[in-house]
C-alpha positions as CSV (number, residue, x, y, z in Angstrom):
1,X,5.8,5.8,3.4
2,X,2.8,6.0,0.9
3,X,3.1,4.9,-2.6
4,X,1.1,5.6,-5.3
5,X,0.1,2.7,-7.6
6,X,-1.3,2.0,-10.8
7,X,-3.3,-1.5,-11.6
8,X,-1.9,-2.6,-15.0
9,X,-3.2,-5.4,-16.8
10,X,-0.7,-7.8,-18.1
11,X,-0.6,-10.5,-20.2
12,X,2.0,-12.0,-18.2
13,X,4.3,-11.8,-15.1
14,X,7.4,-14.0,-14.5
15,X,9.7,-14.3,-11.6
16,X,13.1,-14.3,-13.4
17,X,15.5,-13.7,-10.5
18,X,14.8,-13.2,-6.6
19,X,14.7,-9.3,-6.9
20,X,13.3,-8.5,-10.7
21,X,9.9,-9.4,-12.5
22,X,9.6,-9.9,-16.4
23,X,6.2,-7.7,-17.3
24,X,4.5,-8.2,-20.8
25,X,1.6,-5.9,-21.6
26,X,-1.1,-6.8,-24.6
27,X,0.5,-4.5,-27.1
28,X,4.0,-6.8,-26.5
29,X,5.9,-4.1,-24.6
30,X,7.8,-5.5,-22.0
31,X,9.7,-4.5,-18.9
32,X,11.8,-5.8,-16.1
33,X,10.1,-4.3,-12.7
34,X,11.8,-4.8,-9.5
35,X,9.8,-7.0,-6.9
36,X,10.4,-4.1,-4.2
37,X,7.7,-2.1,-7.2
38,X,5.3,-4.3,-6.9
39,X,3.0,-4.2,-4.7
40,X,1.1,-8.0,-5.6
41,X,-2.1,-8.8,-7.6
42,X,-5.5,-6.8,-8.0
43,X,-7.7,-9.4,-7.4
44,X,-10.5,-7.4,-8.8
45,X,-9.6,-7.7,-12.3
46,X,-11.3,-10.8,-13.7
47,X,-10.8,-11.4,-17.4
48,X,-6.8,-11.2,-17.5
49,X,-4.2,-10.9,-14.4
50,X,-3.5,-7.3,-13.3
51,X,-1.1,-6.2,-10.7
52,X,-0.3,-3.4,-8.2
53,X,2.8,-1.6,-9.5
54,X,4.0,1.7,-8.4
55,X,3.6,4.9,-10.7
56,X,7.0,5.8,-10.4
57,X,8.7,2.7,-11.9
58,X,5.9,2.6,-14.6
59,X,7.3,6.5,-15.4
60,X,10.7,4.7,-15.9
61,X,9.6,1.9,-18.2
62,X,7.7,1.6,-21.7
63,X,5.0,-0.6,-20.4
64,X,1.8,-0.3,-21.5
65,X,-0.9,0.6,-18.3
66,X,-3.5,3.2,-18.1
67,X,-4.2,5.8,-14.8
68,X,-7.8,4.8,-14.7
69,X,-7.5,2.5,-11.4
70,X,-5.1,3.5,-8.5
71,X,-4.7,3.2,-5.0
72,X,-2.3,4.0,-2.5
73,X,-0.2,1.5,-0.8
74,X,1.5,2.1,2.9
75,X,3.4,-1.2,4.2
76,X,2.9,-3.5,1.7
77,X,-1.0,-2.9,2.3
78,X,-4.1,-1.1,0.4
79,X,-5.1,2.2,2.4
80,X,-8.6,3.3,1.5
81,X,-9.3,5.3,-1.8
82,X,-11.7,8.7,-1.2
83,X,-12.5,10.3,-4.2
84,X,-14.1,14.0,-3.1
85,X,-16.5,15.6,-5.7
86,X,-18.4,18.9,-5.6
87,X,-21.7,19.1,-7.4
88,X,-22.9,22.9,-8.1
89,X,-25.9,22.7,-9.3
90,X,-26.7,25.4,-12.3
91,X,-28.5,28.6,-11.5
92,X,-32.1,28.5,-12.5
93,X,-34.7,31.1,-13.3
94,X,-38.1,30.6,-11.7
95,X,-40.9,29.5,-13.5
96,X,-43.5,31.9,-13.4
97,X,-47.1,31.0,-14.4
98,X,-50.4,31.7,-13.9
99,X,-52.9,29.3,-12.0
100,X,-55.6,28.2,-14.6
101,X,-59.2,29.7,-13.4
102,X,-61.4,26.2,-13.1
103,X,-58.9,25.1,-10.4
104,X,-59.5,27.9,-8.3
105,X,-62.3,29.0,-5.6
């Protein structure tokens, strides 16, 4: 089954029994996320720790994360992220101009 998850950038993440995470975000909001929601660390992230949780626990919980970085997760692993985008290019008129005299034979 795919899920759908969010990276959110914590300031920290304790283990507090053998099912349930304690998350606190930068703002101070916290959150108790069940392990089975988590989906482990986004290595990526460099500058604080960030982790894989799914969008549908963070939709039950004030925790603060943002929608910016997702992926979706089948099995415990990363599938790949496609992103399709369109480009229509404006209509333009043509130019029309006449050739300058020196320039031609």
């Amino acid at each position: 089954m795919k899920i759908k998850c969010y990276s959110v950038r914590l300031e920290f993440m304790h283990s507090i029994s053998p099912k349930c995470y304690k998350a606190v975000a930068f703002d101070g909001s916290e959150a108790l996320i069940p392990k089975s929601q988590v989906m482990g660390r986004d290595w990526s992230v460099s500058k604080s720790e960030a982790w894989w949780i799914s969008e549908w626990i963070l939709g039950k919980v004030n925790l603060q994360h943002s929608n910016k970085k997702a992926a979706w997760f089948e099995d415990g692993r990363m599938l790949p992220t496609y992103e399709k985008k369109i480009h229509r290019p404006e209509r333009k008129e043509p130019v029309i101009s006449k050739p300058k005299q020196k320039l031609l034979r």
